[in-house]
C-alpha angles and dihedrals in degrees: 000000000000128000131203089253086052090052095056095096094050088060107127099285094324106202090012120131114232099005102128117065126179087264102067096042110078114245114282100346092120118089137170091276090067101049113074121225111298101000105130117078132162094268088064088045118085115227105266093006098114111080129158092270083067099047119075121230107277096354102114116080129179097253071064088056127080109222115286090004101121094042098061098046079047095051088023098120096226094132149230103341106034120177090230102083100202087202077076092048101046115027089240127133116238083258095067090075116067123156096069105024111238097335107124097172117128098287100046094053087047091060097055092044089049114073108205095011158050103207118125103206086135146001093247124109113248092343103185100015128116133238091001105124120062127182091261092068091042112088105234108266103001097096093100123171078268093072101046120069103234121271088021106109114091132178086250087056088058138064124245103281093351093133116067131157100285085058101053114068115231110296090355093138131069142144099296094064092044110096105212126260099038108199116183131170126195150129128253119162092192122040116339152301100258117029119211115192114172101184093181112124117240123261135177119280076014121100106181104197130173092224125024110187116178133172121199103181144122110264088205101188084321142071129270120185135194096206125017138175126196135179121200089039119266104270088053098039111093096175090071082079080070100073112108108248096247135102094296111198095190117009123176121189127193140163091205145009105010136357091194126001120196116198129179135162097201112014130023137324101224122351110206117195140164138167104201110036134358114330097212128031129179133172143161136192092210105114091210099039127082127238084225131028119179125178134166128181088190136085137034128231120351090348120078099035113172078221130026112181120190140172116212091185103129094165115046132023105299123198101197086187132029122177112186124173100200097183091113084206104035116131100195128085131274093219137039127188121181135170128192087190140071097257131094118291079229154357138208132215126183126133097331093118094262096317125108128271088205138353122204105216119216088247084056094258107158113213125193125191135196126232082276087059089248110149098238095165123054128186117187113180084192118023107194098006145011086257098047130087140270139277138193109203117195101196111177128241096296096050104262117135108250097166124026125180112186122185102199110035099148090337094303135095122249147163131215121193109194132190124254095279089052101263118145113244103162144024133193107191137187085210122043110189090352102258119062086053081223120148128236144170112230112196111191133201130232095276097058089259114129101231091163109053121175104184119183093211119013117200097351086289093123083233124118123228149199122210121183141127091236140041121189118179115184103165096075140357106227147094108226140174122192118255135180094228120194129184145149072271148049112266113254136195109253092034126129111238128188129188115289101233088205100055119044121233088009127105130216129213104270119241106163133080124249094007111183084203098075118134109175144290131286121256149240101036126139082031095288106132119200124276110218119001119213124193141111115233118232088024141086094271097059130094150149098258144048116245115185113226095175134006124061124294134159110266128198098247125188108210089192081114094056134279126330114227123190104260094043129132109252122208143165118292133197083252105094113255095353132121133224152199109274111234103154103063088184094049094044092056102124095002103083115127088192136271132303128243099186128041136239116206091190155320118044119313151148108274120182108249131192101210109229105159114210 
């Protein structure tokens, strides 16, 4: 009651994995119709089963074939006669093979894949000879390190740039397979034609640089340079002649636009730095060109400078910045300062807690500050205008102007001195009234009104003059004009003198008593000096001593007609140039000198007089 569907499962062990040996299977019923695709693998082949009786022709290809497989059956020394028929491996004719007939064993195979030889010390083709692989026999990307002995490898073994970056292994390349010079030529319109990246993190005693360049040479009265950049190339650039004979690190050389050029978008440009001389010199033969040449669009106040100049020295006396001109006959400045802009040509800074000591405005103002940062010196090259003239402005130490000089105030010089609110109290001016051109010194109370006025010409009299309410003299007490005086003896302070009948406008020492000549006394003796002096030089009333006329002076005094009281009359006497007691009051009229206001018992001596001439 079966059927043949009923019976599947009775199949000799149907789904069931190494069920069917060769002893079961008929010899040679199965055929390819009966295998499914990629059933047979080494585990259901028995070693040395498969001949070429089993093999159809072409139908082995070397996706069939496990690696090396068909080279050792090939090289395998079985003999003449081998199972394994190479016309099946390799797709050749019997006749391909010459130099042992159809024997395909292991030496003859050997013999064909030698060139020259027949020795099988290895299995490599052409092991040890020279010049015996070319890139023909070689298949496209599978030569690995792995493949070349080490050290091998020489530039007549490659082909001109047949080795790029994909083809060298990471830092596979130093100075030992580099040949010395390297000269390359090329073209590369973004970035350059070799590429150094060095991607070690830095470490201290380690510098990891994309480039080291060193030179170790001699200078020898020239230049050698570890690293050096040229444009145009070397045999066309003639300012390479520039560099200073000397070891050169970095050295750039250009006839035109940048030497060296230092670019960077967070730190610093170019760091210069030696320990034993300057760490940066520059210098140019242009005429018209600088040695140095900073500029910056960035920044605002005190960040952002074009130049920023510093001094770390915390030890010793430090200069951040030095300007020399040493053309010993040079006319023009050492340093220029220009600024296109409104703000100051320059600014110092020094201990006034951050702010400046001075600033340099762009007009040529000069402004000078105190440690609380109050301008207490201004310097105006033009004080209203840029035509007009200078001033110099003093303020205190909370920033009022106290002195002002001002060099163009209405075309005249001046100077003001103010109180300490500012008010003026006093001028001192090149041009008094504005047309005699005269000076004066105007004082002022404290109401702004001049009540002291020194004029030097006053009314274009040619004659000074002091105005004021009130005149105080305190170096002396009496009232003097100058007189030549002659006599039998020297003029002395403290002498009576009367007018000298034979010269005009001169006096003569008195002698006699009761002289109605008498003029005054000379003073300045007793060490009283005269008050106020009178006289006009190259005329009459002029003279070469002061003679009182009125105020009080010590006077020589002769007490022979009797003694002299404070309160007497005083007159001539027969004594030269001494004064005596009146007596005679008849006699006396029109010769009094004055009155006494000390006394004299007896003998000569100096009296006090208060000179009242009558």
């Amino acid at each position: 009651g079966q059927t043949l569907s009923d019976l599947d499962d009775t199949y000799v062990n149907e789904n069931q994995e190494n069920s069917i040996t060769s002893s079961m299977i008929v010899d040679s019923t199965i055929g390819s119709a009966d295998l499914g695709a990629n059933s047979v693998g080494s585990s259901e082949i028995a070693s040395g089963a498969v001949g070429s009786d089993e093999i159809a022709d072409n139908s082995v290809t070397a996706s069939d074939l496990q690696d090396g497989a068909a080279l050792a059956e090939i090289l395998d020394d079985d003999g003449s006669g081998s199972l394994l028929d190479a016309d099946l491996l390799d797709g050749h004719d019997i006749a391909d093979f010459v130099l042992h007939g159809g024997d395909y064993g292991r030496s003859g195979v050997a013999d064909n894949l030698y060139e020259g030889t027949s020795t099988l010390s290895s299995k490599y083709v052409n092991e040890g000879q020279v010049n015996s692989i070319t890139g023909s026999m070689i298949v496209n990307g599978t030569v690995t390190s792995a493949d070349v002995r080490d050290n091998s490898l020489t530039s007549a073994d490659l082909a001109t740039n047949s080795v790029g970056s994909s083809e060298i292994a990471s830092r596979a390349v130093g100075p030992n397979e580099i040949a010395w010079s390297i000269n390359y030529s090329g073209k590369d319109s973004n970035g350059g034609l070799i590429s150094l990246t060095n991607e070690s993190d830095g470490t201290p005693g380690n510098i990891p640089a994309g480039i080291l360049g060193s030179a170790a040479g001699s200078p020898n009265g020239s230049r050698i340079v570890g690293v050096l950049g040229a444009t145009p190339q070397m045999g066309s650039n003639p300012a390479l002649s520039r560099l200073p004979p000397t070891r050169i690190g970095v050295a750039g050389s250009a006839t035109e636009g940048y030497g060296v050029a230092g670019v960077s978008t967070g730190g610093r440009g170019i760091f210069a730095y030696s320990s034993g001389d300057d760490a940066l010199y520059a210098k140019t033969d242009a005429s018209d060109k600088h040695a140095g040449y900073f500029n910056t669009d960035k920044g605002s106040g005190l960040n952002g400078a074009a130049l920023y100049a510093r001094s770390f020295n915390t030890t010793n006396d430090g200069i951040a910045f030095w300007a020399e001109n040493a053309h010993n006959t040079s006319t023009d400045a050492t340093a220029v300062l220009s600024n296109a802009g409104s703000g100051p040509l320059l600014k110092g800074f020094g201990g006034n807690g951050g702010e400046d000591e001075f600033r340099f405005d762009n007009d040529g103002t000069l402004h000078l500050y105190n440690g609380d940062h109050t301008e207490t010196v201004q310097i105006t090259p033009s004080e209203h205008g840029s035509v007009d003239g200078g001033q110099i402005i003093f303020k205190n130490n909370i920033g009022k102007t106290t002195v002002e000089v001002d060099g163009d105030f209405n075309d005249y010089g001046r100077i003001d001195l103010r109180d300490e609110d500012a008010n003026l109290r006093l001028t001192l001016t090149g041009s008094y009234s504005g047309t005699n051109k005269c000076g004066a010194v105007l004082v002022k109370n404290n109401s702004g009104i001049s009540t002291v006025q020194i004029i030097g010409e006053y009314s274009a009299t040619g004659n000074g003059r002091v105005i004021t309410q009130e005149l105080q003299i305190t170096g002396g007490s009496d009232l003097s004009e100058q007189f030549d005086v002659h006599g039998d003896l020297s003029p002395l302070p403290g002498m009576v003198v009367c007018i000298d009948p034979d010269r005009p406008g001169k006096l003569r020492i008195s002698n006699r008593a009761y002289d109605k000549k008498v003029a005054g006394i000379i003073s300045g003796a007793g060490g009283v000096n005269t008050g106020l002096m009178m006289g006009q030089p190259g005329t009459k009333a002029d003279g070469g001593l002061p003679v009182a006329l009125t105020g009080r002076v010590y006077c020589m005094a002769d007490a022979s007609n009797g003694p002299i009281e404070p309160g007497d009359l005083l007159t001539t006497s027969t004594v030269p140039g001494r004064a005596m007691k009146v007596t005679d009051y008849n006699k006396a009229n029109g010769a009094i000198i004055g009155k006494a206001m000390s006394s004299l018992k007896k003998g000569e001596g100096l009296i006090l007089v208060l000179v009242t001439l009558q």
